[in-house]
N, C-alpha and C positions, 0 to 999 in steps of 0.2 A: 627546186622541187617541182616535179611537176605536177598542179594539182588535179589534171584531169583522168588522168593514170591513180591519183590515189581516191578519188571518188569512186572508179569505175571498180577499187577494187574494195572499197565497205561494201559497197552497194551490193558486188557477188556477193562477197564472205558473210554479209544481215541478211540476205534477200529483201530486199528495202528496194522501195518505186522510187526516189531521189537521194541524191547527196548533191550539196552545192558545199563550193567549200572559198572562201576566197582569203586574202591576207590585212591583215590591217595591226599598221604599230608592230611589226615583227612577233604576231600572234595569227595563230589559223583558228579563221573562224568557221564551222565545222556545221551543218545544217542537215539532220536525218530522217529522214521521211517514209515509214513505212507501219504497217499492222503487225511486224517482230515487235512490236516495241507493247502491243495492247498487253495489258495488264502489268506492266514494271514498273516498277519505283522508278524517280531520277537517277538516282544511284544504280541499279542495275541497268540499265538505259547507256549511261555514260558507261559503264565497265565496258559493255560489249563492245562501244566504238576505243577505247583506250588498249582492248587485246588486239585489236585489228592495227593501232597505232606505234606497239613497243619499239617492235625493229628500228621504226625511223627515229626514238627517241633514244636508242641505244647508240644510233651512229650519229646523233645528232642531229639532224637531217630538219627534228624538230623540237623547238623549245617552247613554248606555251602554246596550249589551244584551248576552244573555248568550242563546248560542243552546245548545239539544241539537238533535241527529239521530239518527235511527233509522229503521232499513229496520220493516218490520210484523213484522218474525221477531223482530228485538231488541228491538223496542217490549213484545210478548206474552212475548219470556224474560222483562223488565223487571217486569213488570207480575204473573206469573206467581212469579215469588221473592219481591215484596211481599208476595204474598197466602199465602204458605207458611212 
């Protein structure tokens, strides 16, 4: 799979400022960054990247993933208490 091709393609289909996505233990781990995401539940958060996801899980292409979200405000607290 390549994963730079399917970042590039949440990132159109959210309009989201990031997607990192890398593999680990034969699970994709799924990282989405953008202000589509202000005001959603987890759960609504996670849907939109999972409709974006079916096809590959239809051909198998993928079997487990593990997604985060964050608006750019939560991404930079995130990012910002790493560094502190």
């Amino acid at each position: 799979m390549n994963f730079i091709q399917l970042s590039k393609l949440i990132k159109k289909k959210l309009n989201l400022k990031k997607v990192l996505i890398s593999n680990y233990n034969n699970n994709i781990l799924i990282t989405a960054i953008g202000n589509f995401f202000l005001n959603m539940s987890s759960f609504e958060k996670q849907k939109h990247i999972y409709k974006v996801l079916i096809p590959y899980f239809l051909n198998k292409t993928i079997h487990a993933v593990t997604i985060n979200t964050y608006t750019i405000s939560e991404w930079n607290n995130k990012q910002n208490s790493k560094n502190n």
